[in-house]
Structures are given as C-alpha cells and as structure tokens.
ZAMI-719740 format. One record per atom (N, C-alpha, C): x negated, y, z. Coordinates in steps of 0.2 Angstrom, whole numbers, plus 5000, padded with zeros to 4 digits. Layout:
N
XYZ...
This chain:
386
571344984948571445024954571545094952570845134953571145214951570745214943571245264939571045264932570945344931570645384932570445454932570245484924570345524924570245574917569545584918569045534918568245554918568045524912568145514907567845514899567545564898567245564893566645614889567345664885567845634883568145694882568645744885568545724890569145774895568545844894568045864895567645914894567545914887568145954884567945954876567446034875566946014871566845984867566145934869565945944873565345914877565245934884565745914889565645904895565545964898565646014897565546084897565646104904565046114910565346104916564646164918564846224918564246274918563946264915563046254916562746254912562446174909562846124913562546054912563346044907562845994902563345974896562745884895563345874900563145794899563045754893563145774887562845744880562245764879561945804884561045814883560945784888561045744891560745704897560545664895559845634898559545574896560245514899560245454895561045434897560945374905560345374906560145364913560545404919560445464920560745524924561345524921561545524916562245524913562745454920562545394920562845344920562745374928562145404934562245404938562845464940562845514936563145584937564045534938564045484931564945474931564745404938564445374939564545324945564645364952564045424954564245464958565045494959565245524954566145554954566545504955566145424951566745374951566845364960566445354964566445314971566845384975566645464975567145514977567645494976567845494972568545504969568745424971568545364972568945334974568745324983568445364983568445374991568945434994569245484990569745524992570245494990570445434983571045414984571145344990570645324992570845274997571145315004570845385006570945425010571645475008571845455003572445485002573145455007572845385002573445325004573445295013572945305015572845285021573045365027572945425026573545465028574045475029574145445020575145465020575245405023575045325024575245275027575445255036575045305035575145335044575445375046575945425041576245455044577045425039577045375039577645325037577845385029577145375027577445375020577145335016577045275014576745245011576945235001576345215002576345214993575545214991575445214982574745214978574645274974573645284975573545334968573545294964573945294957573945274951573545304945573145354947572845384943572545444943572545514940572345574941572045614935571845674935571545714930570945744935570345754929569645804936569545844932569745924932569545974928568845994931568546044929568046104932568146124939568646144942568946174946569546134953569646044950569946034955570245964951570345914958570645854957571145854956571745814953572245824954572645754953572545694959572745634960573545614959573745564956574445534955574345494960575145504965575145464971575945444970576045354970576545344968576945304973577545354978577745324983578245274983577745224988578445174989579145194990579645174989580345174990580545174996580845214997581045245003580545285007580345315001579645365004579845455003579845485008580445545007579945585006579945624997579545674994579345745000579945755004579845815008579345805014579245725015578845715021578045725018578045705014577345705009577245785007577645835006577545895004577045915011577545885016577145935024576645885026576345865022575645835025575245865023575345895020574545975015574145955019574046005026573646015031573145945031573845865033573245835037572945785029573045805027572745785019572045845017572245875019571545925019570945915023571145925030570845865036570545825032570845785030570845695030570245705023570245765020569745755013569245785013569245865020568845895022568745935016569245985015569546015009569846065010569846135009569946205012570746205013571146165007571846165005571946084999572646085001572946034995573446084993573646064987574246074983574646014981575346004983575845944983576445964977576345924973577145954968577245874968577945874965578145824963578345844956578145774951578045784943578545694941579145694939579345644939579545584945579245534945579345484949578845484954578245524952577545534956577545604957577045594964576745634968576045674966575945724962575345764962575145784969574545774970574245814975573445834971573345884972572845954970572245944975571745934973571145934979570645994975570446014978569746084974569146034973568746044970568046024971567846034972567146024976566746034982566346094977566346064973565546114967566046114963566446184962566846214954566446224951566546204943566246234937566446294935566146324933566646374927566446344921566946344916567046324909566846384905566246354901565746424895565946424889566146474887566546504882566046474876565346484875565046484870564946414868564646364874564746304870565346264869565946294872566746254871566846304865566746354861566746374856566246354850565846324849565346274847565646224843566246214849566646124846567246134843567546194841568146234839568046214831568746174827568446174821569146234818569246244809569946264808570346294812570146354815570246404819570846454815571446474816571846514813571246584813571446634807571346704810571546724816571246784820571546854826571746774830571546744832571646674838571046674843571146704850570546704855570646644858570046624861570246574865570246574873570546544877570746544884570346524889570346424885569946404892570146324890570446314894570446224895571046214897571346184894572146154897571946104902572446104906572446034912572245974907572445964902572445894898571645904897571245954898570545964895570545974888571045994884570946034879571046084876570346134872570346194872571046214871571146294875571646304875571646384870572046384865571746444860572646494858572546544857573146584857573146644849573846634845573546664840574046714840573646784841574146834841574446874836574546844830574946864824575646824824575546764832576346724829576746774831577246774828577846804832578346784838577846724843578146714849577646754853576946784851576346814854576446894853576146914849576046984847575747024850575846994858575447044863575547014868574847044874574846974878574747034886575046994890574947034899574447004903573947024903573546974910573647004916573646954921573846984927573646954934573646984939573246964945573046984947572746984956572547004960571746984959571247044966570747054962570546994964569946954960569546904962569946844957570446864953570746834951570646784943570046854942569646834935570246864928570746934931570946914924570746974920570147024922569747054918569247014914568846954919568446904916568846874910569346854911569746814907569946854901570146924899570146984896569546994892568846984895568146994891568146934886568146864889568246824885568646814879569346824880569746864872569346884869569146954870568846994866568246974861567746944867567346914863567446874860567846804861567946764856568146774850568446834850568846854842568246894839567746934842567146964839567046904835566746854840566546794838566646744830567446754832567446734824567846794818567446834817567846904814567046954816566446934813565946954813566047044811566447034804566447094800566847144802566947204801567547244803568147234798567947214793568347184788569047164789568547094793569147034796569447054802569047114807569547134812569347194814569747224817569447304823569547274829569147314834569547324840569447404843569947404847569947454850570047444859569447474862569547464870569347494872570147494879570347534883569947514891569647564895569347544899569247604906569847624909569847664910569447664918569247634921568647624926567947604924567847604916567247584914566647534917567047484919566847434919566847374916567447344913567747284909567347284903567147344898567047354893566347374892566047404897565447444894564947414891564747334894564047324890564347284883565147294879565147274872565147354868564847394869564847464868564547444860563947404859564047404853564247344847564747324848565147274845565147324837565147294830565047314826565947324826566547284827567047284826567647374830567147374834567447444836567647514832568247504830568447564827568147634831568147644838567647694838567647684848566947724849566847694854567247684863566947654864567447634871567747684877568547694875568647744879568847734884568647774889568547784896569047834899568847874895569347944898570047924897570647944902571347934899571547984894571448024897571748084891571548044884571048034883570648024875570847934874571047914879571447844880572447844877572447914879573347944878573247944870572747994867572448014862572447984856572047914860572047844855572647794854572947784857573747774857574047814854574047874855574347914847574247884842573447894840573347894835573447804831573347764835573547704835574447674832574647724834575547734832575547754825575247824825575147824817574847784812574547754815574047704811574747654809575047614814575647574813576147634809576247674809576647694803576547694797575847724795575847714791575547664787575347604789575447544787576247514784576647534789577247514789577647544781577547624782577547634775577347614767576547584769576347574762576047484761576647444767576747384769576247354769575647374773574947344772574647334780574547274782574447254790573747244790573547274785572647254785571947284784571547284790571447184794571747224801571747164805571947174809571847204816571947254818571747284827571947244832571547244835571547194844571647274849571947274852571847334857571747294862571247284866571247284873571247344879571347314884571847384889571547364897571147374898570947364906571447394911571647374914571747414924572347444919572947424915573447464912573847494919573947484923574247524927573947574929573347574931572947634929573247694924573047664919573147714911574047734911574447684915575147744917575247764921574847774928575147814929574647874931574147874927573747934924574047954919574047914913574247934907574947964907575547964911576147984911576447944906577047984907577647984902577347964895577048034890576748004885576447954884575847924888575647854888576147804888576547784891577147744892577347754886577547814882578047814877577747794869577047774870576547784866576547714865576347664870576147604871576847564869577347604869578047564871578047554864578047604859578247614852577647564850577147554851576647524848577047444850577047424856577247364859577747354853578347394853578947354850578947354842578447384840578247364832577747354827577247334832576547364831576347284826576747224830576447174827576447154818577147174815577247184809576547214804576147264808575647324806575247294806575047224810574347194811574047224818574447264822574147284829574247264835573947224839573947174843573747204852574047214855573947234862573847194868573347174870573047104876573047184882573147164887573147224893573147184899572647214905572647174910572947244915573247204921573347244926573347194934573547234938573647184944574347164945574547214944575347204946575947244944576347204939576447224934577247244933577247264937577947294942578347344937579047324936579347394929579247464932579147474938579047544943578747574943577847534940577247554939577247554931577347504927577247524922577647514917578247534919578847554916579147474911579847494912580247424911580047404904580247464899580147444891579347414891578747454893578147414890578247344896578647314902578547264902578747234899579347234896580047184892579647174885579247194882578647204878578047154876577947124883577247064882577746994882577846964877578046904876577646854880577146874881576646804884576246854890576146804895575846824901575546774903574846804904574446744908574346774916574446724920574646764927574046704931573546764934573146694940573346694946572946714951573146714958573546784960574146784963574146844966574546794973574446874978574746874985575146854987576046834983576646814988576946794982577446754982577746714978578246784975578346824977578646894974578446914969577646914971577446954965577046894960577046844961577146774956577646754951578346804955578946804950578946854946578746924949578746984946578046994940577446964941577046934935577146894930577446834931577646784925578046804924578746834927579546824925579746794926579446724931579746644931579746634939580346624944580346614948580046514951579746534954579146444955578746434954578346494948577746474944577046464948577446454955576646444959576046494958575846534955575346574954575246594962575746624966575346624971575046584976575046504974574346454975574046444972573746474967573346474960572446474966572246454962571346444966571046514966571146544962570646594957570146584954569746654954569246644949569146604943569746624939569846604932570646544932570846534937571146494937571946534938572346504931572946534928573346484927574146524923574646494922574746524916574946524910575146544904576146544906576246594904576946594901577046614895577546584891577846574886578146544880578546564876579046524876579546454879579746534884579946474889579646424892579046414890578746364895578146374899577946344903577346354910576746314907576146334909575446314906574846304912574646264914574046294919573346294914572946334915572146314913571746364914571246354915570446364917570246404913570346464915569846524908569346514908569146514900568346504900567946574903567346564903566746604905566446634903566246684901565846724897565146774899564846744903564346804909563946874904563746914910563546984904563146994900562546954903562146904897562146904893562746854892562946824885563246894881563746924885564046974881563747024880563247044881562547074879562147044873561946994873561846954866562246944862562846914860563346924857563346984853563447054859563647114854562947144850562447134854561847154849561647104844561947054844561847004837562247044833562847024834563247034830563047114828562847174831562647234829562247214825561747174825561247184820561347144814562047114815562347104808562046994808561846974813561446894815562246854817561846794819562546754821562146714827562546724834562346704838562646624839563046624834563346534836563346504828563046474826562846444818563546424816563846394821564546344820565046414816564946464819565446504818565346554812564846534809564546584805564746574798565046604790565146564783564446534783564646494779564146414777564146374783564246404790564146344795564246294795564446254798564646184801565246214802565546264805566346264807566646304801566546294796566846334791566646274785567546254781567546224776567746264772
C-alpha cells in the first residue's frame, strides 16, 4: 500500500530530529514512535486519494519521503486525470489534512504533494557531523538533502569558490551561514589547516565565535575597518599569486553584504569584486549572506561572482528569480526557517539546513580556544580520521 522513507537511515547519521536521535531509544519507544508516524501518514494518504476522488481526479499514493520539516507524498493519477485540476485542489487538501498549506509539483508521471509537519525538527549540525566520515579539506556542511543525505559543499572546486546565501528574514540564511562557519572550524582545529575572516556588519551573526582560535584577527563589525579588510585581504591574494602559494586556506564570511555595499561604497564593491574574480586560485573563499541580492544593490560584477547560491524563503517569485538566477526555482514557497534550494551547476537542490544553537557555538569556540576537541569523531586519532 504506502511505502514511505521511514527507515533508520533517512535521518543520517542517527535519526537526527532535534534533540531525539532514535538509536538511543529504548527499542520499545523506538517501535511505538515508527507505528505512531506509520498510522499518520497512512491516514493523510487515504485522505489524499479520497479528496482528489471527489473532485474527479482520481488515482493512488504510491509512496513518499518524510524529512524533518515536511511530508512529501507520491500521488499516481489515474488516466485521464488532468495534472492542472490537481494543482488547484491545494486549498481543499490542506482543509482535508488540517495543514496551514500544500505544495503540488508534478515530477514525471506522478504527483508530488508537500504536507508540513505538525511538529518540525530542525536537523543538528553536531550529531549529523558525528556520522561524517573522509571529509574533503575547506568542505562545510549544509544539512540534509531531500534523499536524507548529508548534504556537504567543498569550496576549493572550481564550480564553488564562493558561495551567496540568500533570503528574506526568518528565512534562516544567517543561521545557515553560522553553521558553515562552524562546521569548517570543526574540522580544521588549527590555524594551520584554515583561517577565517568575519565580516559582521550589525554584530549579531558572529559575536559569540569571537574566540575561534582560526580567526586571523578579530571580528569586524565596523565597515570602514570591514573596507580595510578587504583590502587587505586582495593583497594577501596577490601576493600568494606571486609566490604561487594558496596556503592554508581563508574562509571569508560576510553577513547582511548589502549592508557592507551600500555603506562600504564604490571601494567596497571594487575590493570584494577583485577578490571574487581571483581569490579562489589564492585559497580565498568568500560565503556572504544578504536578503536580496539584486545587481542595484550589490553591484552586477560581485553578483555574476557567486557560482553557487543557496536561496530559502523569499517574498515573490521575482525575487526567487533574482536570488537563484533560476526562473521556477519555487523558493518563494519555500517553508523557511532553514528550508532552502541550492543552485548550481546548472542544477536545483532542495535541503534542510542543519542547526547549530548558541550554546553549541559557544562550546565549540571555547574548546576549540583552549585547544580540546568538542566532537572525538573529528579530532586526529579519532574514529573519523584514517
């Protein structure tokens, strides 16, 4: 009947669903926790088929995926069952499942419909990093692909180099931005294996990793001394370029960059662009969040710049297009709160940014300050290191 993505490994690496990670459950509560979501779920897909049946569309769920954040059922219409009439039942399928919204695409021969989850998870950066083995170097991690597999990004290939996060606010893509950052701390303990430099021009995205051992110098706030660092950051790629040496690598991250241009000016812009267009060769890496990433605001060249863009929620399918560069990319029915689309090479990604609370990123940076290892897996001699 319905066959759903509820295995033990769709939540890789352990079920990672806040803070319950169903491989520590006693396997009694285990059995009821998956009987409980089995009877939902096949109570929303009986409730599916019985809607669209009544409004003469008739057909089956054949299946589905259940991530952290949202159901997303395979509905296979009978023949002669018109894809546009099924599009405009959203509404009475929402109704019918008692559900704020559906989402309807059509993927092949089937009907996807999108349900939310009553109780979202957010996905934890710490123990979905725990299960990470054979990690490239400079590779942060994301979150969770739709398939349920960590999703990880290594910013030395040359389809990456530099990365846009993007969205409106509540969107998670400053949350999404900490979780980079820390992740690369994570595995690049030393300053050896990496620097970072962050840019934080409202002083909120970066304050509490003030002391991250990997910080080439502390976290700048001010623009001007933000303009500054960019200069000096350009020279830094020069002079690597000259004495052919990319090593170790700088991560720049970039909070509110629309901010930083249209304070920083002309310089800023001309500063960031030169960096953009050759920095990767040098081992300099630029990740930058903003809301809306329009050539107007922050200039054509640093947009035509970020090879990769991670886009979550924004306002109007305009500015869906003018964030990914993809007209369709849906982002403006994206959930939020962590929930994105990857663009890149050429192709579209949905996934679940992991989560990282301040907590955590306050342990982290004073471990790592005092030179400890807050996750064994990632540490030399550990378990994640052959």
């Amino acid at each position: 009947m319905l066959s759903l993505r509820l295995e033990q490994k769709f939540y890789h690496p352990a079920d990672v669903m806040g803070g319950l990670q169903l491989g520590q459950l006693a396997p009694g509560r285990v059995r009821r926790f998956r009987g409980h979501m089995r009877k939902m779920l096949e109570f929303q897909a009986d409730r599916i088929e019985t809607v669209l049946a009544q409004h003469k569309a008739p057909g089956r769920v054949t299946g589905g995926t259940v991530t952290p954040r949202w159901v997303r059922f395979q509905f296979l219409p009978a023949l002669g069952s018109r894809i546009s009439k099924i599009r405009g039942l959203a509404e009475e399928l929402a109704t019918a499942l008692d559900a704020p919204n559906v989402r309807i695409a059509r993927q092949g021969a089937a009907v996807q419909i999108e349900v939310p989850r009553e109780n979202p998870q957010p996905v934890r950066l710490l123990p979905l990093m725990e299960g990470l083995r054979d990690v490239p170097p400079v590779t942060a991690v994301l979150g969770l692909a739709e398939d349920g597999a960590p999703l990880l990004i290594r910013l030395p290939s040359p389809d990456v180099a530099h990365i846009l996060v993007a969205g409106t606010t509540g969107s998670g893509k400053t949350a999404l931005l900490r979780t980079m950052v820390v992740s690369l701390a994570l595995r690049h303990p030393r300053r050896a294996e990496m620097l970072l430099v962050l840019i934080d021009p409202k002083g909120r995205a970066f304050a509490d990793m003030a002391p991250l051992p990997q910080l080439s110098r502390p976290v700048v706030v001010r623009v001007e001394e933000a303009v500054e660092t960019l200069a000096s950051l350009v020279r830094l790629m020069e002079r690597r370029d000259r004495m052919a040496d990319n090593a170790p690598p700088v991560v720049v991250g970039i909070d509110e960059l629309t901010d930083l241009m249209m304070v920083g000016g002309a310089r800023a812009e001309r500063e960031l662009t030169r960096l953009l267009q050759r920095g990767r060769e040098a081992g300099i890496h630029v990740v930058a969040a903003t809301q809306k990433p329009t050539a107007a605001v922050i200039g054509s060249l640093v947009k035509a710049n970020f090879p990769v863009r991670l886009v979550g929620k924004v306002t109007s399918a305009e500015d869906a297009r003018v964030a990914s560069g993809w007209r369709g990319s849906g982002a403006e029915r994206l959930l939020g709160r962590g929930d994105f689309v990857a663009v890149a090479e050429g192709q579209l990604l949905r996934f679940q940014a992991a989560y990282v609370d301040p907590a955590e990123v306050a342990q982290v940076a004073t471990m790592l300050h005092q030179g400890g290892a807050i996750l064994p897996l990632l540490t030399p001699g550990g378990r994640g290191e052959k």
